[in-house]
N, C-alpha and C positions, 0 to 999 in steps of 0.2 A: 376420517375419524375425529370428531369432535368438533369445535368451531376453533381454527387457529388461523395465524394471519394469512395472506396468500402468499407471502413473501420469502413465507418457509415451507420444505416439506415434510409432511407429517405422516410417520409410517410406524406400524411394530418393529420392538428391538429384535432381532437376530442374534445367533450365536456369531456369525460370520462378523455383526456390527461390534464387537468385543474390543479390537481392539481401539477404534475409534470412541468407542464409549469410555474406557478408561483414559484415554488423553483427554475426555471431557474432564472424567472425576480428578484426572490431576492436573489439572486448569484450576478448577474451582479448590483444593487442596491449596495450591500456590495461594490464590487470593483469600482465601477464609483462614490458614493457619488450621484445619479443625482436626492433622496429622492423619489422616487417612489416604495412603495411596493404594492404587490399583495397578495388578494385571490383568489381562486378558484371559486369562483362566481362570480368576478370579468372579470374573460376570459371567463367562460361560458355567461355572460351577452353579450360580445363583440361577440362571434362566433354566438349569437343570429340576429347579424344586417342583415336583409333581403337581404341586396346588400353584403353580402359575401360567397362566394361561397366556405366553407371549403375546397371542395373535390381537386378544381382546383387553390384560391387564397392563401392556407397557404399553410406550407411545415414543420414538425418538423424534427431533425436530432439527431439521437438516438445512444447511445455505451452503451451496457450494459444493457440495460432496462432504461436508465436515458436521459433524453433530455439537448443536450447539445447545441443546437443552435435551430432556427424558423425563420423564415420569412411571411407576411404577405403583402400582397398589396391590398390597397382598391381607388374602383373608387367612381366618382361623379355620379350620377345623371343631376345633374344642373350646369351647368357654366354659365361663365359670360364671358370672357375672350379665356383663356386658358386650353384645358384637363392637369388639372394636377393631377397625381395620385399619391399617399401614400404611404409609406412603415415604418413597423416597425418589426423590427431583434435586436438580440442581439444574442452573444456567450457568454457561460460560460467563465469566465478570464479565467482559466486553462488548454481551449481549445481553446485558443485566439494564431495566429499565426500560424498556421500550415493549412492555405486555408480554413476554412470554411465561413467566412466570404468576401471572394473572390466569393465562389460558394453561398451562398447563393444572393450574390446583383446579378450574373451573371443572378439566374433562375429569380430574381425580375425582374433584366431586360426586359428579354426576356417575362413573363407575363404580365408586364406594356404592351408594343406594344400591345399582342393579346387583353388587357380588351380597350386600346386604340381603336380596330379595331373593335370591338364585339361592343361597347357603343357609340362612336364619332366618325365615321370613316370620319365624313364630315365637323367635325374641322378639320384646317390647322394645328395649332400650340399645339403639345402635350410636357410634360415632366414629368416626374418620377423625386417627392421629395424626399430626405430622409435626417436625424436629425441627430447630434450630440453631447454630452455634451463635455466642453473644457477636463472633464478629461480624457475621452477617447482619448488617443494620437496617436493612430493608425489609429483611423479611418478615420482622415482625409489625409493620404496617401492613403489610400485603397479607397476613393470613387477617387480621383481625376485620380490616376491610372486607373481607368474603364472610366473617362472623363467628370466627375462631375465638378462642379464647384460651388465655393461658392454665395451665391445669396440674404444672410436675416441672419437677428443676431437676437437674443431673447433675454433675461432675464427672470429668475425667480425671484419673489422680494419675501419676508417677511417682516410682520409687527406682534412683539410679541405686548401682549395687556399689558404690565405690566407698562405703560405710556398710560394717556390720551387720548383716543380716540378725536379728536376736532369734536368739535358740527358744522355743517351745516346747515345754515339757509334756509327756503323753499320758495321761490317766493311767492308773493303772488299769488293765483286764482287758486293753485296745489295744488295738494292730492298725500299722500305719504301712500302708503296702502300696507300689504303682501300679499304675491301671494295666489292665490284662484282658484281652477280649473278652474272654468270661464272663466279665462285669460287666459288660456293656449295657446289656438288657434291664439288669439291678440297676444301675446309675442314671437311666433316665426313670424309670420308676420312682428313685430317688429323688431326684431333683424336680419333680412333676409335685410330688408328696411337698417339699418345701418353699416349693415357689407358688402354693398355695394361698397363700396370705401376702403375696405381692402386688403392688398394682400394676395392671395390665397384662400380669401372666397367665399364660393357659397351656395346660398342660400338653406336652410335645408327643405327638403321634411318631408312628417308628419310620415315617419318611423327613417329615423333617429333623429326625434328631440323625439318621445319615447324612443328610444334606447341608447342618448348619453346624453342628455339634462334633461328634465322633468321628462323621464322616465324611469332614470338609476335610478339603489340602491342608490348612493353615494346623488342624490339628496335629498336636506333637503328645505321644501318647508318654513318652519318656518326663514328660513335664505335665501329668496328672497323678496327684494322690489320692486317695481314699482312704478315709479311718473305719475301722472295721469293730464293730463291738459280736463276737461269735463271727457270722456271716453276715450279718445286717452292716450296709454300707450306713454312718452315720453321719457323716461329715467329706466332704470333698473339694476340690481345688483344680479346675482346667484350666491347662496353659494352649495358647496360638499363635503359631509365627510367623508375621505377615511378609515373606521376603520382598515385597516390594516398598515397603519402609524402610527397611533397611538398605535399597539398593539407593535411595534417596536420602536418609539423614546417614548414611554410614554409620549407626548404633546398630546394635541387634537386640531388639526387644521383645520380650514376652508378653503378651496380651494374655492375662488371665480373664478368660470370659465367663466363666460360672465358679460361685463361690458360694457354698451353705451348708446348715447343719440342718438336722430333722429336729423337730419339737421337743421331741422325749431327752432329746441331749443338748439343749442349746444351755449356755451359760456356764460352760466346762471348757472353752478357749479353744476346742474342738478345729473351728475353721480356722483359726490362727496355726495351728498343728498343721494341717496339711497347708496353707499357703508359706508359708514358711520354707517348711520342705520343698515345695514348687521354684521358691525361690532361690534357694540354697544350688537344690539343682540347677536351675536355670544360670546362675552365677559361674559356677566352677563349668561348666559345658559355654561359655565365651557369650554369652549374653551380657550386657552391658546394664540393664534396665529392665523394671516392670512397668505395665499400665492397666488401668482397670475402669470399669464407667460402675457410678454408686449412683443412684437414688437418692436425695439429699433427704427426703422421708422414710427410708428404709425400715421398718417397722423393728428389728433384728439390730439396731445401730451397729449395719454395717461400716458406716462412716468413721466413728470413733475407732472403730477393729483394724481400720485399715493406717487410719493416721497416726494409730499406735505403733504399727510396724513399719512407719517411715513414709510412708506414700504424703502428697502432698498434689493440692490444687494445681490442675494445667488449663484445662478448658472447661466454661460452663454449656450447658446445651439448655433450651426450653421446650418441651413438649408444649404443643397446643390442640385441642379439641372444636369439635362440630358436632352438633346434635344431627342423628342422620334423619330421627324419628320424633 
């Protein structure tokens, strides 16, 4: 599959490769700093996602019986906009520089177009994303060389709880309630409605929002609020708990992964309401810390919402883009 060196071998990931794949992801963790660890349940949960097609969208790359690099590419279902497809790779540091990281974006490449042609062949404008943290110093020569370009900046923020959470007041004629199956269906409705005017969002089909969302491990339902004006969810706050973080920096942290309000109520403090709350909880239940990843264009100034409630710069990331079309 693809043209890689002969020196490696080059196969689809399996759920069986899980747990050797996440000693990859916490190899490259160690060396990047970019806090993200893995289990093994953790990938098999991901190779779970109905729109990924192991056999022909991942690629592991093998010396010795040990995995020393992967690549993955995942399509949308739904746009709004623009086809733009996903990609997530890493090399082992210690196999870092010697082309695999060259061959591995080369086959991403080349399988963005065919999932471009197979899925949207009748959208105009396609591209192939892919991320990077500032530590990694290579990589942004290596995408640009293939003719990448940079296009969206990130942060990761942190907010430890060892200082005052501040209390936010609730409008009056809202309800601030935790999440309850019931809602389930409303909140991605919800959040599909507000991540409308986001860049690079589209809105989430009822597979992946069990797969990445609600209905991941790492979801902790105890640690999501919603504000409620009548029945209409208008504002919400999801928390996730990656126990392999914790099994590794000894914190226990909250990853709030979705955060927004709908249009008709933005500018009422709405999402500070329910993260607040998220956090308060999270706090008094022995969590030590928040974290979150913002958009540094956020169109909603996200960024200021957050650094108001204490959060603060940990890691920058870069998206970078290709024209696929």
């Amino acid at each position: 599959m693809g043209t890689f060196p002969e020196w490696v071998e080059a196969r689809p990931i399996e759920k069986t490769d899980a747990s050797e794949w996440a000693a990859l992801l916490n190899d490259v963790q160690v060396a990047d700093q970019n806090g993200e660890n893995y289990e093994a349940e953790d990938l098999v949960e991901e190779l779970s996602d109905p729109k990924v097609n192991a056999e022909r969208d991942t690629v592991g790359l093998w010396i010795d019986g040990v995995m020393v690099a992967y690549g993955v590419v995942y399509w949308r279902k739904n746009l709004v906009d623009v086809d733009r497809l996903n990609t997530d790779s890493a090399v082992r540091a210690t196999w870092r520089r010697r082309g695999l990281g060259r061959a591995l974006l080369t086959w991403m490449i080349s399988r963005a177009h065919e999932l471009h042609e197979e899925h949207h062949p009748d959208v105009a404008d396609a591209e192939l994303n892919v991320n990077a943290i500032s530590t990694n110093l290579g990589a942004a020569a290596l995408f640009t060389g293939l003719g990448f370009e940079e296009c969206r900046y990130s942060f990761t923020l942190q907010r430890l709880f060892d200082t005052p959470i501040p209390a936010v007041g609730l409008p009056d004629g809202l309800r601030l309630v935790s999440f309850e199956p019931a809602y389930d269906e409303a909140l991605r409705l919800t959040h599909n409605e507000v991540f409308l005017d986001h860049w690079g969002s589209t809105p989430k089909d009822e597979e992946t929002w069990k797969v990445w969302f609600t209905g991941s491990r790492a979801f902790r339902a105890g640690l999501a609020f919603l504000v409620l004006d009548g029945e209409q969810i208008v504002a919400y706050a999801i928390g996730y708990e990656y126990e392999a973080d914790t099994a590794v920096t000894g914190i226990r942290e909250v990853y709030v992964g979705q955060v927004g309000t709908v249009r008709s109520h933005r500018g009422r403090g709405l999402a500070a309401v329910a993260l607040s709350a998220l956090m308060t909880q999270a706090a008094e239940t022995g969590f030590k810390r928040a974290s979150l990843g913002v958009d540094t264009q956020n169109p909603t100034g996200a960024l200021s919402l957050y650094e108001r409630l204490g959060f603060q710069q940990h890691t920058k990331w870069t998206t970078y883009r290709l024209p696929l079309t």
